[in-house]
C-alpha positions in Angstrom: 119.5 112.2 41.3 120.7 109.3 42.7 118.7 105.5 42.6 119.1 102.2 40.8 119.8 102.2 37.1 120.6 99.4 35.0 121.3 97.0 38.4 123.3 99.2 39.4 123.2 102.3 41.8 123.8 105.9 40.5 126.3 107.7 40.7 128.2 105.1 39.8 131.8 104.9 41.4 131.9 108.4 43.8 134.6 109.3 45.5 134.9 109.7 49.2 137.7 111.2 51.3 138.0 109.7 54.6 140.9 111.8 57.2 142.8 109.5 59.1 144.7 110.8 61.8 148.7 109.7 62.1 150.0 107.3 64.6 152.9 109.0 66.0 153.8 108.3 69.8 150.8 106.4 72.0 152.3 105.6 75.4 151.1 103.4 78.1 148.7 105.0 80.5 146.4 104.4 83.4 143.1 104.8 81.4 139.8 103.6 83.3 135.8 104.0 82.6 134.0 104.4 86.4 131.1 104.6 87.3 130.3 104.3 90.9 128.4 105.2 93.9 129.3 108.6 95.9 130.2 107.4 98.8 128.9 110.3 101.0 126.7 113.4 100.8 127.5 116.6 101.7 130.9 115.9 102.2 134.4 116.1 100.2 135.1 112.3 99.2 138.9 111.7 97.2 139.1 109.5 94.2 142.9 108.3 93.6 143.2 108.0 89.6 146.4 106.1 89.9 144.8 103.3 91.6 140.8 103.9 90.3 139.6 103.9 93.1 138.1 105.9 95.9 140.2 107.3 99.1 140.4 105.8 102.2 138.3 105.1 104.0 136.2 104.4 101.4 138.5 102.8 98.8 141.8 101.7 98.2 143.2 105.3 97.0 145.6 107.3 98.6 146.0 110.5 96.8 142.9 112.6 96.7 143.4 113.6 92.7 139.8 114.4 92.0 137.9 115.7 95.3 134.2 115.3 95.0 131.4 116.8 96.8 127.7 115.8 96.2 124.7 117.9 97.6 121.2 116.0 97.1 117.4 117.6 97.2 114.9 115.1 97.0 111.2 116.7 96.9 109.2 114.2 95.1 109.6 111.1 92.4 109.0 114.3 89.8 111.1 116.8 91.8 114.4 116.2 92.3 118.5 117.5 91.8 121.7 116.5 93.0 124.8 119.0 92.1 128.3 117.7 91.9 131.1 120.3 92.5 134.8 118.9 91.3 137.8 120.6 92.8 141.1 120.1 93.1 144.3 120.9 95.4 145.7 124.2 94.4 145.1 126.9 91.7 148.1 124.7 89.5 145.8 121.8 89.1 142.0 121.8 87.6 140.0 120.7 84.4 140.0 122.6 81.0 137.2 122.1 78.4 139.2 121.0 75.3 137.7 123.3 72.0 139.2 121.4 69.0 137.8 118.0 69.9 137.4 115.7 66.7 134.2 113.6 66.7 134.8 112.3 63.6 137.8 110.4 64.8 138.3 108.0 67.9 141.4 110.0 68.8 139.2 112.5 69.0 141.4 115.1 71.7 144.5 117.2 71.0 148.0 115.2 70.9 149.0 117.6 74.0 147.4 118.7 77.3 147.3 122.7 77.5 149.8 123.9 79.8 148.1 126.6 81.0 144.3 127.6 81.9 143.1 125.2 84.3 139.9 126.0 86.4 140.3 124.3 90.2 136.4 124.0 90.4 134.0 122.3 87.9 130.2 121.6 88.3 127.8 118.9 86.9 124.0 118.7 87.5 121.1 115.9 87.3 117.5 116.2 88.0 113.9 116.2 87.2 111.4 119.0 87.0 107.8 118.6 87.1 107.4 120.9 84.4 109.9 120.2 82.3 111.5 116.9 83.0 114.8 115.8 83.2 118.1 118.0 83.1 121.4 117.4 83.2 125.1 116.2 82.1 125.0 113.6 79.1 128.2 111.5 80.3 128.9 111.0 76.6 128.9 114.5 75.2 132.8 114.8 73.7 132.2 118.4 73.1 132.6 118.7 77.1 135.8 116.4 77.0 138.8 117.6 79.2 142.3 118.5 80.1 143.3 117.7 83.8 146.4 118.0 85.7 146.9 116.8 89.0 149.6 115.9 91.4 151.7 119.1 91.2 154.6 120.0 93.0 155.8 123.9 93.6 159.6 124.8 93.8 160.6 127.6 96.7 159.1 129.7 95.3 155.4 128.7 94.8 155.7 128.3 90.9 154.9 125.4 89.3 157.5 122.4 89.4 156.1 119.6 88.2 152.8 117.6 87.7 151.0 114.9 85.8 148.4 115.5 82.5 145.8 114.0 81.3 142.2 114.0 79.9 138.4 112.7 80.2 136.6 111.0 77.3 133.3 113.0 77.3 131.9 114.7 80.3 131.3 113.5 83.9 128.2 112.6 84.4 125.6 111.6 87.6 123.1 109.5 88.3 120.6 107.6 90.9 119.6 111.0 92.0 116.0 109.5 92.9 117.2 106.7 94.2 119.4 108.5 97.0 122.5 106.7 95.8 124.1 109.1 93.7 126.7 107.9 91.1 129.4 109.8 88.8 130.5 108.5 86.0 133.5 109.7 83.5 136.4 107.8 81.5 139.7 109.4 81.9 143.1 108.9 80.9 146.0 109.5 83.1 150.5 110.3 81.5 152.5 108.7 84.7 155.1 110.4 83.5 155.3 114.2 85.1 155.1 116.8 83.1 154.3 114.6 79.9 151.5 116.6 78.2 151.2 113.3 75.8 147.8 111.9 75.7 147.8 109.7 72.7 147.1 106.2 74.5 148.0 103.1 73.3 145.2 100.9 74.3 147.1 97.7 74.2 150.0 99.0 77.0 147.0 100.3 79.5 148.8 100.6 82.8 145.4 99.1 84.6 145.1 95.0 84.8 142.4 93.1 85.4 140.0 95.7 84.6 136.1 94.1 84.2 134.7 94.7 80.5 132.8 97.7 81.8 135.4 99.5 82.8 137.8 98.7 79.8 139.3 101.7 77.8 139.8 101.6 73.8 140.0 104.1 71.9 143.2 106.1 71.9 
């Protein structure tokens, strides 16, 4: 049993292993937290991860990377849902729940996208119930982190040519559902370099400037 004996605590010296994972190639990469307003209901609205922002004409983006699409149902202050449906532009490009995530470690993804085995749709849902409260995505939840790849481009033949990889830090999330302003929020990282399936960032060479503090990326 363990306690204080003799001014000291017991056991006395134990030994504890710690795993820490190797540094072996972080690259620079557009990496970005966001969380922001949908800027339309009921409608397909673009968000350009290159330049973190929403597509014209609600942003400053140009290439739809991520295409959003929000429905709302407001019944009461108790009674309430809004359901996000993610898709992308072909059946190349998608999300992909990654399965060996390790919490222990801030680097907690794969060193590698997946190359294969993307879904081109993805759903997230917030609400309230009167019976049983609140429901929904936890933004934060890095056992629902992700592969993406976006941005591809097919040779003559429809196959594949080339695209870019990269990854969310925990789920995407939404919010503000009551409110009638519905937000998403998600932290990705983005390789500029096509097909690069390296996603160990180097948080000092982030490929954003001037982000504000809340939308400043760390961990690798």
């Amino acid at each position: 049993m363990g306690g204080i004996k003799k001014d000291r605590c017991e056991p006395w010296d134990p030994v504890v292993t710690v795993v820490v994972r190797q540094v072996v190639n972080p690259i620079p990469m557009y990496a970005k937290r966001v969380e922001t307003i949908i800027p339309a209901t009921n409608q397909i609205c673009g968000f350009d991860l290159k330049v973190g922002d929403w597509v014209a004409p609600y942003g400053k983006g140009i290439v739809c990377d991520f295409l959003f699409e929000v429905k709302q149902r407001i019944t009461s202050s108790e009674d309430y849902e809004a359901i996000l449906n993610m898709s992308f532009s072909n059946r190349y490009e998608g999300f992909q729940v990654i399965q060996d995530t390790i919490k222990e470690s801030l680097f907690h993804s794969p060193r590698f996208a997946s190359e294969s085995n993307y879904q081109t749709n993805y759903t997230v849902s917030h609400g309230k119930d009167p019976v049983k409260g609140y429901y929904g995505t936890l933004v934060g939840d890095i056992k629902k982190s992700h592969f993406f790849r976006i941005r591809s481009v097919l040779d003559e033949k429809g196959n594949l040519k080339e695209a870019l990889y990269g990854k969310t830090l925990g789920d995407v999330g939404i919010g503000g559902v009551a409110a009638k302003q519905v937000r998403v929020a998600f932290t990705y990282y983005l390789n500029p370099t096509p097909n690069d399936r390296n996603l160990e960032f180097d948080p000092k060479k982030n490929l954003f400037k001037n982000l504000n503090s809340t939308e400043q990326v760390t961990a690798p």
